[in-house]
C-alpha positions in Angstrom: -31.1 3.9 -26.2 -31.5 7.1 -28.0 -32.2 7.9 -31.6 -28.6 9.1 -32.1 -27.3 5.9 -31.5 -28.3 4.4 -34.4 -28.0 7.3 -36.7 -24.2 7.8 -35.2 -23.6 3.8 -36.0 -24.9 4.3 -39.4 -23.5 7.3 -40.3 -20.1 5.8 -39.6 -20.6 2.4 -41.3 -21.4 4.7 -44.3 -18.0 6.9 -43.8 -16.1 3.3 -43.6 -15.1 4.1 -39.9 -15.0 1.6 -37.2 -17.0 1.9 -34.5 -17.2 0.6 -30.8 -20.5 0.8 -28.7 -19.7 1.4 -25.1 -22.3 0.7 -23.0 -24.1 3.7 -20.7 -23.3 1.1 -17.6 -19.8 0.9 -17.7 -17.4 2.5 -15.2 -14.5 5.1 -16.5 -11.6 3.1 -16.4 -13.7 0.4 -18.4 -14.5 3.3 -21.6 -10.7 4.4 -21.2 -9.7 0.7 -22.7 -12.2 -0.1 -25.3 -10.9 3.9 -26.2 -7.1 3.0 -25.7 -7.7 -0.5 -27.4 -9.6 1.4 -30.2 -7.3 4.5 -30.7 -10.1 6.7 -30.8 -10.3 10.3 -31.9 -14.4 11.1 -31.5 -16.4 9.8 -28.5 -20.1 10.3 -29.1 -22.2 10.7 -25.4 -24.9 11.9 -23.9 -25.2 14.8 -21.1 -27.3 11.8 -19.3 -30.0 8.8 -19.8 -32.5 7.5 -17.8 -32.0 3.9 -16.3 -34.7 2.5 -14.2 -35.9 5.8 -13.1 -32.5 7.4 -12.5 -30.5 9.7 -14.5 -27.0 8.2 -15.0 -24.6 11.2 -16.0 -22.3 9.6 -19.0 -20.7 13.1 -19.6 -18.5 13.0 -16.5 -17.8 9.4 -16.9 -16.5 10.3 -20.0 -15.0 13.0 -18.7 -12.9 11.0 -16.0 -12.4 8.1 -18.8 -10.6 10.5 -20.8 -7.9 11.6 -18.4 -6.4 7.9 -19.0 -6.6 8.5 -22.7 -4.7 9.8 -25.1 -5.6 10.7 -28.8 -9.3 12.1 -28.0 -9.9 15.0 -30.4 -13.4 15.9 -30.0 -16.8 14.5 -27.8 -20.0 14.9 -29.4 -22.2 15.7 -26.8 -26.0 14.3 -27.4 -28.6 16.7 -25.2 -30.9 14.5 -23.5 -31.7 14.9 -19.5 -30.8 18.5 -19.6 -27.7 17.5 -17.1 -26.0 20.2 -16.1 -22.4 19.6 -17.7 -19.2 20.9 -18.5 -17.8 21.3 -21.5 -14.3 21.8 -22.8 -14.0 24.2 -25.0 -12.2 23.0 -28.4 -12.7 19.7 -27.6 -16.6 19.1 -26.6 -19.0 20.5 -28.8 -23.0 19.6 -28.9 -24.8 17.1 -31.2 -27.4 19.5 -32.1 -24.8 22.8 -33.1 -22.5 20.8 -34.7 -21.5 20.7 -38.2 -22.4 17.7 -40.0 -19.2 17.0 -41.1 -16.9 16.0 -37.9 -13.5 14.9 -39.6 
């Protein structure tokens, strides 16, 4: 749990988008469906979070979840284990440069 969770949730509520909360545990193929079932255009992630003492790396799960999507315009990228990541350009861009207004 991270402080942009919330503020994401909210911040959509408040737009009138839906919103799905994938959980940091689930496998690729599992965020691929809830985005395919969704249609999806923004995923919101995190270059990493910590999870009884280990760093998970949601940013290339997302990655590889995306490669059996289609409609994905941008992922909002949430800096908080200083990961090392990659990141697409035109399509990834980070929580903390972005413009406020996404759509």
């Amino acid at each position: 749990m991270i402080p942009e969770l919330p503020i994401s949730m909210l911040a959509s509520a408040r737009l009138g988008a839906l919103h799905s909360v994938i959980f940091a545990g689930f496998t690729a193929q599992a965020v691929a469906s809830r985005v395919n079932d969704s249609r999806s255009k923004i995923v919101i992630t995190s270059d990493g979070a910590c999870r009884k003492g280990k760093i998970i790396e949601l940013k290339p799960i997302a990655d590889e979840a995306l490669k059996q999507t289609a409609g994905i315009e941008k992922i909002v990228v949430v800096r908080r284990s200083n990961n090392p990541i990659t990141m697409t350009d035109g399509r990834d861009i980070w929580y903390h440069k972005s413009p406020r207004v996404l759509v």
